[in-house]
Structure formats: structure tokens, C-alpha cells
C-alpha positions as CSV (number, residue, x, y, z in Angstrom):
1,X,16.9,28.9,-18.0
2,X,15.9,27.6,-21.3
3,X,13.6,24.9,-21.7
4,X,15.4,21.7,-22.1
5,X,17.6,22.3,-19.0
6,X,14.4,22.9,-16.8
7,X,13.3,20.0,-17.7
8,X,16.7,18.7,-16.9
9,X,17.0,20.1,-13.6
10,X,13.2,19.1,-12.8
11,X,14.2,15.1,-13.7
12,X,16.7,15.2,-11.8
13,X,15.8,16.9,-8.5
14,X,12.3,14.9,-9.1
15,X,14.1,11.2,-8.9
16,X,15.9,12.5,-5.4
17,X,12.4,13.5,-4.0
18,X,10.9,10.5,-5.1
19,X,13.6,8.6,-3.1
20,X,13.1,10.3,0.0
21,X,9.8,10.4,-0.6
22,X,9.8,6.3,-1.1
23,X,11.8,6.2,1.7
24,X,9.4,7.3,4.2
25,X,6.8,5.8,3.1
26,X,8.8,2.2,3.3
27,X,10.5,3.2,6.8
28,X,6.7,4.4,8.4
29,X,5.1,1.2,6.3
30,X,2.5,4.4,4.8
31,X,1.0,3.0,1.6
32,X,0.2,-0.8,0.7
33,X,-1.2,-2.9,-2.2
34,X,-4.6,-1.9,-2.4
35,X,-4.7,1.7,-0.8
36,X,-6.6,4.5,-2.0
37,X,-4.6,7.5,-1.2
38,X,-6.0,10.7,-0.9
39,X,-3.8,14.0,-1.0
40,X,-5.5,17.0,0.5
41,X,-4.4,19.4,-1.8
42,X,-4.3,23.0,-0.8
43,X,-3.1,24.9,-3.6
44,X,0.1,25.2,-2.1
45,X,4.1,24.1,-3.2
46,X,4.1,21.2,-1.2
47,X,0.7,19.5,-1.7
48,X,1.1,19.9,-5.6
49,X,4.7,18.2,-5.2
50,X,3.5,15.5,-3.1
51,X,0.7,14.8,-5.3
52,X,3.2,14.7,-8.3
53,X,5.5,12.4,-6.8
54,X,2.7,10.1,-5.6
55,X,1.9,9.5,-8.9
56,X,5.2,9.7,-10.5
57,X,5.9,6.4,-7.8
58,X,2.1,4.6,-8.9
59,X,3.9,4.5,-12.5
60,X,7.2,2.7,-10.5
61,X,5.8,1.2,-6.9
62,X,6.1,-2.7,-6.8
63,X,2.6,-2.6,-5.1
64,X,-0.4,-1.1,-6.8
65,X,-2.4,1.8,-5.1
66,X,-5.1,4.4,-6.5
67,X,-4.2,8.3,-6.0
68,X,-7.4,10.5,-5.3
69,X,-7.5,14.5,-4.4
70,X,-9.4,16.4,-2.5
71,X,-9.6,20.5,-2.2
72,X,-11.8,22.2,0.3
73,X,-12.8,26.1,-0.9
74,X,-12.6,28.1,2.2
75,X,-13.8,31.5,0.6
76,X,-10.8,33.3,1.0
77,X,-10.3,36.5,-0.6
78,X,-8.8,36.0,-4.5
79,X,-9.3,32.4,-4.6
80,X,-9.6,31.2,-8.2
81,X,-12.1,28.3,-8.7
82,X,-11.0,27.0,-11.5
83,X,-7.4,26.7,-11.2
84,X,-7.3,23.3,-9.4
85,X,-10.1,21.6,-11.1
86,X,-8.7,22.4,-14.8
87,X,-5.1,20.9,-13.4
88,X,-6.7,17.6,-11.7
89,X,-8.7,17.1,-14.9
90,X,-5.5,17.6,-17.2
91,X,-3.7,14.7,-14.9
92,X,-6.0,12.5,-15.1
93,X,-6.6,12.3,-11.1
94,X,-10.0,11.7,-9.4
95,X,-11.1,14.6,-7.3
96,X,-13.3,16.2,-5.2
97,X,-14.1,20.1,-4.2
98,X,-16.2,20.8,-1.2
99,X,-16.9,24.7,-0.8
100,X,-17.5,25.7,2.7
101,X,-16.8,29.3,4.2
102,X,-14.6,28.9,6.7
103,X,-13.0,32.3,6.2
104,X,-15.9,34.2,7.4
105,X,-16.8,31.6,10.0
106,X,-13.2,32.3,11.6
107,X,-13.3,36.2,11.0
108,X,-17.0,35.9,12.8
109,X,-15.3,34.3,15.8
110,X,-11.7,35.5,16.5
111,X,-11.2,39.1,17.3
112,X,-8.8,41.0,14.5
113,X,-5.1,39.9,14.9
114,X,-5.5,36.5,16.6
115,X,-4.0,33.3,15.2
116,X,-6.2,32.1,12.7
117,X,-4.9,28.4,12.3
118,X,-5.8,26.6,15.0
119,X,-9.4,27.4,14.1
120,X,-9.0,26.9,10.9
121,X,-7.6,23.5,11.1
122,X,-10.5,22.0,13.2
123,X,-12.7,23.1,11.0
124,X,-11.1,21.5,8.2
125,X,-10.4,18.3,10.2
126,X,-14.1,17.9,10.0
127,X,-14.3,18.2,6.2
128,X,-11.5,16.1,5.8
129,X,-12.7,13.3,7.7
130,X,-16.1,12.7,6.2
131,X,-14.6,13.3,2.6
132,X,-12.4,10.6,2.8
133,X,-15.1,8.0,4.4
134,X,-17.3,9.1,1.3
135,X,-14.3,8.8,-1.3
136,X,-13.4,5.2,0.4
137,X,-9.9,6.7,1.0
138,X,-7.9,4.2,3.1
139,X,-4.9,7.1,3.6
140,X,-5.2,10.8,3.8
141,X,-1.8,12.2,2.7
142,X,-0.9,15.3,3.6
143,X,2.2,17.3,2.7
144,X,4.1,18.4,5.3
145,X,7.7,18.4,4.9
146,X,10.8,17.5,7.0
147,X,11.0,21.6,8.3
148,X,7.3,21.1,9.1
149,X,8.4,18.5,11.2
150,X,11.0,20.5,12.9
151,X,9.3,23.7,13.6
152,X,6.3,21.7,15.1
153,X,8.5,19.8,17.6
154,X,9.9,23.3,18.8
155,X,7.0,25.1,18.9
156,X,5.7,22.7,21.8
157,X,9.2,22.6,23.0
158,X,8.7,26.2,23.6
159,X,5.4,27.2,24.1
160,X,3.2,24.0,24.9
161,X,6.2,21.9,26.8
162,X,6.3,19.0,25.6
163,X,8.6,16.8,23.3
164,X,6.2,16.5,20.2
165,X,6.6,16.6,16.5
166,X,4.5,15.9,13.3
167,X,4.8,11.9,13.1
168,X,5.3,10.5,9.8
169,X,1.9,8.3,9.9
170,X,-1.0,8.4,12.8
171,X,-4.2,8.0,13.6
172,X,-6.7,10.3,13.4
173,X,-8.4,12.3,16.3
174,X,-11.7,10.9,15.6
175,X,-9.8,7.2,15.3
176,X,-11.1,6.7,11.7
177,X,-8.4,7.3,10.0
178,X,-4.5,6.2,8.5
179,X,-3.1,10.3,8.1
180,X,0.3,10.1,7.0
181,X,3.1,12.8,5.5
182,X,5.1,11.1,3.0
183,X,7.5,14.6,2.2
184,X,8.5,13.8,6.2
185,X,12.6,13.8,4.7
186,X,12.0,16.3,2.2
187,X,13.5,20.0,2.9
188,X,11.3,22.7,2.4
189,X,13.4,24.6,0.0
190,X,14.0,21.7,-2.3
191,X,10.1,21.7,-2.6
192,X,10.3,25.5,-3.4
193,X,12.8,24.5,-6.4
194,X,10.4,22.2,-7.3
195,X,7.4,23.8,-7.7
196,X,9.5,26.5,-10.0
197,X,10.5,24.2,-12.1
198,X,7.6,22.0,-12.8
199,X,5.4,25.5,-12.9
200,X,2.7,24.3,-10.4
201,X,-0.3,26.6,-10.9
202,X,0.1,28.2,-6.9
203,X,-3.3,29.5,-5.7
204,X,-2.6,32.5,-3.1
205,X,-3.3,31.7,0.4
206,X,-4.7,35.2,2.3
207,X,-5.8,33.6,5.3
208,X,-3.7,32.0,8.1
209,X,-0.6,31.9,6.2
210,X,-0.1,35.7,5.5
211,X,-0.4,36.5,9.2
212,X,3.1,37.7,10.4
213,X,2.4,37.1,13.7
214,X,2.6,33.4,14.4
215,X,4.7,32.0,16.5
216,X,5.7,29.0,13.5
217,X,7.1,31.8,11.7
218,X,9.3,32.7,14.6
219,X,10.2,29.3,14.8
220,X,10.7,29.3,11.1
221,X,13.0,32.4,10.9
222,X,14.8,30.8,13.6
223,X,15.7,28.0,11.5
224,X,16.9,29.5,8.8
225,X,18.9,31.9,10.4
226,X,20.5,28.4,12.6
227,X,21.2,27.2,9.0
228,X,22.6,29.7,7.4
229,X,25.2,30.4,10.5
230,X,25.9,26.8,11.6
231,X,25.6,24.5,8.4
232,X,24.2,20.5,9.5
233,X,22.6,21.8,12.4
234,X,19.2,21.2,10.7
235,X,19.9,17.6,9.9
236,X,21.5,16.6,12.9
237,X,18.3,17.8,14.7
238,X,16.1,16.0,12.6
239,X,18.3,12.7,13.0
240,X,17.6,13.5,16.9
241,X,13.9,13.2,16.5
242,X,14.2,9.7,15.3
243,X,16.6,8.5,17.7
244,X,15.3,9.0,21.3
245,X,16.4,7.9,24.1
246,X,14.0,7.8,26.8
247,X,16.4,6.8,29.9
248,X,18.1,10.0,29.4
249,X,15.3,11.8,29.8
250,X,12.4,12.4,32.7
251,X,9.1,11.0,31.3
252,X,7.8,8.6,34.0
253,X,5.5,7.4,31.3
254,X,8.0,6.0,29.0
255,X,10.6,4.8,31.3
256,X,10.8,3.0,34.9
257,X,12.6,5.3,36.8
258,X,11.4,3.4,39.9
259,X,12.4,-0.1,39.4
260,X,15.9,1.5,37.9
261,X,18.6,-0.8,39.1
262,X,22.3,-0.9,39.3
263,X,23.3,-4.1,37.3
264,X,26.8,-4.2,38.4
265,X,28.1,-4.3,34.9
266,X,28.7,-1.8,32.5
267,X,25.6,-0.7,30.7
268,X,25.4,0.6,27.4
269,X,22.8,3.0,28.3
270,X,24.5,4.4,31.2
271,X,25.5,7.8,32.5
272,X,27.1,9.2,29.4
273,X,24.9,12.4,28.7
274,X,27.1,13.3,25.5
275,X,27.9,10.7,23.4
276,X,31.4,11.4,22.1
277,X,31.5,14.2,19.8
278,X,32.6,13.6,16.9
279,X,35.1,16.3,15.1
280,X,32.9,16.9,12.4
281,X,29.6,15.5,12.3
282,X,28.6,13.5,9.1
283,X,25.2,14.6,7.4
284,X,22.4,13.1,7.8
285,X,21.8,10.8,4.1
286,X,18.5,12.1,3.8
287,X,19.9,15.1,2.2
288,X,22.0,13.6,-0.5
């Protein structure tokens, strides 16, 4: 691909993540006048483009809000130093870089061959945290993507039982926090195009993600191989995680089962478990 239609194809799938990207953070109410947003940014596709998009929408956003980034060095084997500082600096964006050795702290205290991420992500948690209280960050964006989403809310499906995703915007386990995941409608693969295009310098991951044994790549090869045979199936799951409806299922918690009482009149909400299927099910806008 020559040069001037990269940066064709770039412009163009950029302005269609920036919408979705928008989007979300309009629909979840993620970013206001005022905020200082900072992106945690691993090295990684998806925390490069959502950094790039943040402040390709500063330059457009109605309301004005400061973009920071932060990087935590975990040690890992290959990691080039350099590579994310000289890039920060070239954009012009505020940073910080906290070393701490995580890597050997996790290969210290998990025997070979177990999962390294849960670890790994409470150790970062903590680093994290304190970071953004120092940098005055009022949001800690982090990248996950609408297949994040997805593979999180089956992995407890299957293996913790319970109906939970990735929300779009929360609170923080130690209650300090706004965390929130503005590339929450944004497909994984359109990322990967992405990244190509706009040459994001990628720094090499060889801890948690190179381990062929986690279950989220199970649930990830699963996936893909449900949208390769049965195209829309992706989407229409997605839509289901944002249209729940808590009568028709059996959470005590979120519905009164107990004081449940026949009206007399047709309900809206009553015993229909399908809705009427439709011949051929529209996709979801989110990936137009």
C-alpha cells in the first residue's frame, strides 16, 4: 500500500473509531469539562489507539479535558525503555513511567505454568491507583475493547457463574477512582487495522499474554470461530449485554420474585421467553 492511500485508509477508519469511541463516552457520561484523563498505556494496539483517539477528540470535543499517560515497566524479558517515552515526547502528551519488577515478583510466587494475570493485575492495580492520585487524574482510561467486553462476560458465565462483564465506566476497588473503557463499541480487529496503519511503535508483551493456556484465549478462539461460522452473532450478543431484562431471569437481588403479582391485564413483560424472531436479524449500528 503506498503511502497516500495509508493515510487514506487510516483517516478514514480513524473518524468511524472516533465515533464509537464518542459514543460511549456520551452514552456512559465518561469524560466532562474539566477532566484529566489518564490512559494507562501498555505498549499494546489498543492502548496506543485509545490514546490516539482521545486526543484526536480534545482537538473536536465541545467540552475541554487534559489527556495524561501513564506506563508501568514490569521487567519483562525484551522490554525496550525507550520506546514509549521517545513517542509520548514526540506527541506532545504528559507522562509518567514507574519501574517496578512485577515479572519476577510473579515468577517468585506462582509455580511454572499457572495463570499469570490475575497476579499481575493486582499488582498493577496498586500502581495504578496511587499514580493517578499523584498525577491529579480525575479518569483512568483504560483500553479494553467491545471483544474484551464479550470474552469477560463469558468467562464468568462459564467458569465463575455469574452474569458479569467489563462495564463501560466504574468505580474502583479501593473507591477512589472514575475507571472507564471508552473503546467499549470498538471491535478488536478494527483496532488491529489500526495500529498497522498508523505504525504504533508495539512493545512485545512476554509475560501474561504469551501464555497459551488461559482460559480468555479459549473464550477468544471461541469467538472467532462463532463469527466466522455464524456472521452477527457477535453483535447481537453484545446488544444483549445492554438490554437486560431482569424478570426473565432468577436473581432475587434484582427483581421481586416474592411480591410478583398477576395484574389481570396483559403485561408487557410477561411470559414470552423469545421475543419474536425476526427473519433476519439487523446489525447492531455500532458496527457501521
Amino acid at each position: 500500500m503506498d503511502g497516500h492511500r495509508r493515510h487514506y485508509e487510516a483517516n478514514k477508519l480513524q473518524k468511524r473509531l472516533r465515533r464509537l469511541t464518542g459514543r460511549a463516552i456520551a452514552d456512559f457520561d465518561m469524560i466532562r469539562g474539566g477532566d484529566r484523563v489518564m490512559v494507562c498505556l501498555s505498549g499494546g494496539k489498543d492502548s496506543y489507539a485509545l490514546l490516539d483517539l482521545l486526543l484526536s477528540l480534545k482537538a473536536h470535543a465541545p467540552v475541554d479535558f487534559e489527556v495524561l499517560a501513564f506506563h508501568l515497566d514490569q521487567k519483562h524479558p525484551g522490554y525496550p525503555a525507550h520506546v514509549l517515552p521517545d513517542y509520548l515526547t514526540a506527541r506532545g502528551v504528559p507522562f509518567r513511567v514507574v519501574t517496578q519488577d512485577t515479572y519476577s515478583v510473579v515468577k517468585r510466587v506462582l509455580p511454572e505454568g499457572a495463570t499469570m494475570c490475575g497476579l499481575c493485575s493486582r499488582l498493577r492495580r496498586g500502581v495504578i491507583y496511587r499514580v493517578a492520585k499523584e498525577m491529579g487524574a480525575t479518569r483512568i482510561a483504560l483500553g479494553h475493547h467491545r471483544d474484551d467486553l464479550l470474552q469477560t462476560f463469558f468467562l464468568n458465565l462459564f467458569f465463575a457463574g455469574k452474569l458479569k462483564s467489563m462495564p463501560p465506566k466504574l468505580v474502583s476497588d479501593d473507591g477512589q477512582h472514575i475507571v472507564i473503557r471508552p473503546l467499549a463499541y470498538v471491535r478488536e480487529q478494527d483496532l488491529q487495522r489500526y495500529a498497522q496503519l498508523k505504525g504504533f511503535p508495539i512493545v512485545p508483551c512476554n509475560l501474561c499474554g504469551s501464555q497459551d493456556n488461559l482460559q480468555r484465549q479459549q473464550v477468544k478462539q471461541m469467538l472467532r470461530d462463532w463469527d466466522k461460522r455464524f456472521p452477527g452473532r457477535i453483535e447481537s450478543m453484545f446488544r444483549s449485554l445492554q438490554d437486560v431484562v431482569p424478570s426473565h431471569l432468577a436473581d432475587t437481588r434484582l427483581f421481586d420474585f416474592a411480591g410478583l403479582q398477576a395484574p389481570g391485564a396483559p403485561v408487557e413483560s410477561g411470559d414470552l421467553v423469545f421475543d419474536e424472531e425476526p427473519v433476519c436479524a439487523p446489525l447492531s449500528p455500532l458496527t457501521s
